[in-house]
TIVO-2410 file (N, C-alpha, C; in nm, 3 decimals):
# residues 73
REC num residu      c1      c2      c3 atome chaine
REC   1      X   1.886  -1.471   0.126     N      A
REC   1      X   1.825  -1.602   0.113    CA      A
REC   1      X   1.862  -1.690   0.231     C      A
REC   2      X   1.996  -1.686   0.295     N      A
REC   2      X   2.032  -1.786   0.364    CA      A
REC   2      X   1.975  -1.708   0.523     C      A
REC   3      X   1.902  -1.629   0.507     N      A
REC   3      X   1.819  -1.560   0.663    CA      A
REC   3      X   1.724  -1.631   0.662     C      A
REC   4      X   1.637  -1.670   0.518     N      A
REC   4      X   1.518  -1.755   0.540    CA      A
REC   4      X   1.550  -1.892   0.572     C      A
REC   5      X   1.635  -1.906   0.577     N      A
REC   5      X   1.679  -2.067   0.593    CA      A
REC   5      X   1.745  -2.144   0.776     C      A
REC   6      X   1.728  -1.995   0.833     N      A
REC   6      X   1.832  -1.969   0.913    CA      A
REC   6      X   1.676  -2.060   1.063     C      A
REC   7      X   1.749  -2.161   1.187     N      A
REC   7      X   1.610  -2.125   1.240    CA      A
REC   7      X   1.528  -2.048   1.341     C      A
REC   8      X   1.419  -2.064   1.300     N      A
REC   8      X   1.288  -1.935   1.387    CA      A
REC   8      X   1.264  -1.841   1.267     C      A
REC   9      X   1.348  -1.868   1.120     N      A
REC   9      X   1.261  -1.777   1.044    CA      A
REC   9      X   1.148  -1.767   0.976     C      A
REC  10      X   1.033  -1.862   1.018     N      A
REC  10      X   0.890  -1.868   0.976    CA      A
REC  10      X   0.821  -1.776   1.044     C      A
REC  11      X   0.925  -1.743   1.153     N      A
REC  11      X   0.816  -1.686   1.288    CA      A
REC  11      X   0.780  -1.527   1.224     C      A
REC  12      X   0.920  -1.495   1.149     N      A
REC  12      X   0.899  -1.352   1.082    CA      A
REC  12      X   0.842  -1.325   0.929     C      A
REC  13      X   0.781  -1.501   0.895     N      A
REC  13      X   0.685  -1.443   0.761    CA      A
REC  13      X   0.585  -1.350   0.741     C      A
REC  14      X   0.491  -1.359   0.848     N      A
REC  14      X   0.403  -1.227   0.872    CA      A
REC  14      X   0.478  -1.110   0.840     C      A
REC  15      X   0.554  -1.095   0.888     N      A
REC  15      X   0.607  -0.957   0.902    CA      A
REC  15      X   0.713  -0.897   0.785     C      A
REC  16      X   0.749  -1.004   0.684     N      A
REC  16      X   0.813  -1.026   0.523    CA      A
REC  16      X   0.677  -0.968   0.504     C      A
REC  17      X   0.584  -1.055   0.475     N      A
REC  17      X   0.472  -1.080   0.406    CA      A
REC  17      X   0.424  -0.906   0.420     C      A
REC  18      X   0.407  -0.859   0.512     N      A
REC  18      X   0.351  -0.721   0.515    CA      A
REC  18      X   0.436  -0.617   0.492     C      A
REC  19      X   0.568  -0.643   0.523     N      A
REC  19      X   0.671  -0.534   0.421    CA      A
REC  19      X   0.657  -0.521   0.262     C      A
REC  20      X   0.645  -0.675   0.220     N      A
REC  20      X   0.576  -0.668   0.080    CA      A
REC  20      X   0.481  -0.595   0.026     C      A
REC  21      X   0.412  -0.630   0.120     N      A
REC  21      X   0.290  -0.535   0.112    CA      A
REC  21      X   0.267  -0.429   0.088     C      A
REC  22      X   0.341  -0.386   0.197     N      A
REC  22      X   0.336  -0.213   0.212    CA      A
REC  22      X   0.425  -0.134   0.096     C      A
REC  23      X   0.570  -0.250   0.017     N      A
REC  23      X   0.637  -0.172  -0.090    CA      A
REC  23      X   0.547  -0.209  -0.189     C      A
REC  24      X   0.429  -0.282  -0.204     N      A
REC  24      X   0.403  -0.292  -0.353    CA      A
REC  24      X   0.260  -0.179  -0.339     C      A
REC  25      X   0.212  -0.122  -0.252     N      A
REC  25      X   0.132  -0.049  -0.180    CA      A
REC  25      X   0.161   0.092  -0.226     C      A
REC  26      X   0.282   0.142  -0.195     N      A
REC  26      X   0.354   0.212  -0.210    CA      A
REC  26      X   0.395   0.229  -0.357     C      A
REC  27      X   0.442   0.172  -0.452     N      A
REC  27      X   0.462   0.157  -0.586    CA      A
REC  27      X   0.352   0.168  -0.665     C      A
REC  28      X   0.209   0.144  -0.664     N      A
REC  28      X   0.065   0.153  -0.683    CA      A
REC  28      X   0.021   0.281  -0.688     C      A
REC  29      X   0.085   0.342  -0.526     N      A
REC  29      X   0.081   0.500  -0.490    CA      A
REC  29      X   0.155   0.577  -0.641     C      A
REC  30      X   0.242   0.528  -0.628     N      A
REC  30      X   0.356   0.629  -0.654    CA      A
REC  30      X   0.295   0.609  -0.831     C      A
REC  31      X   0.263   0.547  -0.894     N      A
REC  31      X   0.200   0.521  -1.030    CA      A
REC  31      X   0.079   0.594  -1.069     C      A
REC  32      X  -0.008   0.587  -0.941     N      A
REC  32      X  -0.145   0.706  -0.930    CA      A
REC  32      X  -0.073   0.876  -0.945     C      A
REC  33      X  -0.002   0.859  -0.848     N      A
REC  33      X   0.054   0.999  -0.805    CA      A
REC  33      X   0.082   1.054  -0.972     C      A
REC  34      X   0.201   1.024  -1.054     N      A
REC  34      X   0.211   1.017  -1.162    CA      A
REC  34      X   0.133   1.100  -1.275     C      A
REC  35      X   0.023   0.984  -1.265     N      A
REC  35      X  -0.088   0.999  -1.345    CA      A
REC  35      X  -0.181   1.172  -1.263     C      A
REC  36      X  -0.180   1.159  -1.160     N      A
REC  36      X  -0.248   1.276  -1.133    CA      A
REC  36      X  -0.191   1.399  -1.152     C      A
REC  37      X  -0.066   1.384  -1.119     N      A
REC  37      X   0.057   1.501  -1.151    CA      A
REC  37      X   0.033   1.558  -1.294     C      A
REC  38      X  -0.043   1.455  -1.407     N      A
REC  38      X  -0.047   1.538  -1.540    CA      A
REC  38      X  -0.130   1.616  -1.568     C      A
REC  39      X  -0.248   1.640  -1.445     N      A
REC  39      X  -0.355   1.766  -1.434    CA      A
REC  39      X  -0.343   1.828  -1.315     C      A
REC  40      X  -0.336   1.911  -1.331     N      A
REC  40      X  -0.336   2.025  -1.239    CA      A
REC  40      X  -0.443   2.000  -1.141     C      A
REC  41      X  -0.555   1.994  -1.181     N      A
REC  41      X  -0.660   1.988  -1.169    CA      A
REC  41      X  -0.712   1.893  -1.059     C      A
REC  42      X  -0.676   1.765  -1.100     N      A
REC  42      X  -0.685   1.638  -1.020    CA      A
REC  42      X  -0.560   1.687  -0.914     C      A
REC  43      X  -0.467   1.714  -0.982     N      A
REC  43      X  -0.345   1.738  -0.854    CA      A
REC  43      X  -0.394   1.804  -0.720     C      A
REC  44      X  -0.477   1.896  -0.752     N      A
REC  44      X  -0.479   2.038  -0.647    CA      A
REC  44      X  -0.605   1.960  -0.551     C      A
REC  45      X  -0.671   1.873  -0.600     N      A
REC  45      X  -0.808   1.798  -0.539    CA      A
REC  45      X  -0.799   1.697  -0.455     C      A
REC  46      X  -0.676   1.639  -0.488     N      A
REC  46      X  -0.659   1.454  -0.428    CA      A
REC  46      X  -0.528   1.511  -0.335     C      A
REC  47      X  -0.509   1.431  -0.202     N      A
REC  47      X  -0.415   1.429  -0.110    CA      A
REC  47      X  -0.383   1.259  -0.107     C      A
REC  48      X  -0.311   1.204  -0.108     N      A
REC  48      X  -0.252   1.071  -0.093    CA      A
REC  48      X  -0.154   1.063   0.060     C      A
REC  49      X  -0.276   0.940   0.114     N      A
REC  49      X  -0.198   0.890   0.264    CA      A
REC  49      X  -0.102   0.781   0.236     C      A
REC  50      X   0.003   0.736   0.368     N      A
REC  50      X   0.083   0.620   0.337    CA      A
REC  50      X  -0.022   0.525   0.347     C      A
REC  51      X   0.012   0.404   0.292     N      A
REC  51      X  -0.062   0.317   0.256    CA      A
REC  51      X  -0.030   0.250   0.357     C      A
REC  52      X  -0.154   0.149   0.394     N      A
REC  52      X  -0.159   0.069   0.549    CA      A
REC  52      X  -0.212  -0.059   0.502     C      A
REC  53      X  -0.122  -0.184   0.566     N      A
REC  53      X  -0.161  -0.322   0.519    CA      A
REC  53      X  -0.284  -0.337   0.638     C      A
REC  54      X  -0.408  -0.391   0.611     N      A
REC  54      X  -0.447  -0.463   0.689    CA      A
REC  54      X  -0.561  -0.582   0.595     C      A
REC  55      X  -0.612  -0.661   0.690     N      A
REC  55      X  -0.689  -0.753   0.647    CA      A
REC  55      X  -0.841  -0.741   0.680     C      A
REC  56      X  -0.918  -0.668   0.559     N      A
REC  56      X  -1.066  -0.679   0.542    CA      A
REC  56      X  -1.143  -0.806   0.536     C      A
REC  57      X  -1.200  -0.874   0.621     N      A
REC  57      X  -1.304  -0.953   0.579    CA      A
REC  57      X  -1.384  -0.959   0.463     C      A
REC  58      X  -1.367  -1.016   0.374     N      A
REC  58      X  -1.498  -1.035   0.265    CA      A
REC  58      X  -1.453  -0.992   0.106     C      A
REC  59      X  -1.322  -0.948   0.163     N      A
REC  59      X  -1.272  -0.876   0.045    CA      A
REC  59      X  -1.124  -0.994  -0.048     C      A
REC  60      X  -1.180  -0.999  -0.172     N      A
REC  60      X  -1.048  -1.103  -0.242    CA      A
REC  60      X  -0.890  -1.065  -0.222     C      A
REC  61      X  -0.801  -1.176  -0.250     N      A
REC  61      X  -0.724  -1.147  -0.182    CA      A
REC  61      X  -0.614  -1.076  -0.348     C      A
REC  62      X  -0.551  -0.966  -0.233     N      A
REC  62      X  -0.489  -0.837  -0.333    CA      A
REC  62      X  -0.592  -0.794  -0.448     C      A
REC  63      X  -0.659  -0.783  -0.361     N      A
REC  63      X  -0.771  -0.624  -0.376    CA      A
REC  63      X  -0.739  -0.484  -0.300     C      A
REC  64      X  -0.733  -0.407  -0.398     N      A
REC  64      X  -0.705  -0.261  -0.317    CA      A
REC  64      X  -0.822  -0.172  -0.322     C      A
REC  65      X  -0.847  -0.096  -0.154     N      A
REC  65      X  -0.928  -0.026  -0.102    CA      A
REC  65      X  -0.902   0.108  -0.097     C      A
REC  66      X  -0.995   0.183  -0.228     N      A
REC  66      X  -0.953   0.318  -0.201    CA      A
REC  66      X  -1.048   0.388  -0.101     C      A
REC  67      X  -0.994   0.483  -0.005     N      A
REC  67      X  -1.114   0.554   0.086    CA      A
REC  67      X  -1.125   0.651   0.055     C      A
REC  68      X  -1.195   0.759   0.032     N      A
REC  68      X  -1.251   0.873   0.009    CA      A
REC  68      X  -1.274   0.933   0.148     C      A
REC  69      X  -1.213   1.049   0.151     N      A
REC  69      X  -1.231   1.171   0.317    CA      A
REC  69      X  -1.262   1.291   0.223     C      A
REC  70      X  -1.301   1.371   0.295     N      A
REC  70      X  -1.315   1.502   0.289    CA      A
REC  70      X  -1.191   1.603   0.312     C      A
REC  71      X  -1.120   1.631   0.258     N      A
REC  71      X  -1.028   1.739   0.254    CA      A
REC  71      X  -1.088   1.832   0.376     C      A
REC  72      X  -0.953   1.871   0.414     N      A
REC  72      X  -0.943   1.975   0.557    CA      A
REC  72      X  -0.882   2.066   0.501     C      A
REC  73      X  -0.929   2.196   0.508     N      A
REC  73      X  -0.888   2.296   0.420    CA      A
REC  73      X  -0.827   2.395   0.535     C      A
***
């Protein structure tokens, strides 16, 4: 607490702000993962990337973007 207080530490909110990000990103992952782990099925089909903060235009804010690829076999 006393780092945020410390000064020049606004300059590194961005960069709080997107570590957040990326652990609650990550925890989301890891809850899917879970759930897929209880079929085989879904398991053997889905590959899960690290998750990447960025900022979409147009999109509400903490909305999550799933992408769909094609498996490389």
């Amino acid at each position: 607490l006393l780092d945020l207080q410390r000064p020049g530490a606004d300059r590194q909110a961005g960069r709080r702000a997107r570590a957040m990000a990326l652990e609650i990103a990550q925890a989301r992952l890891d809850a899917v993962q879970q759930i897929i782990a209880q079929s085989p099925q879904l398991k053997q089909r889905t590959m899960v990337a690290p998750p990447s903060a960025q900022v979409i235009d147009g999109l509400a804010s903490g909305q999550v973007v799933i992408t769909l690829a094609a498996r490389q076999h």
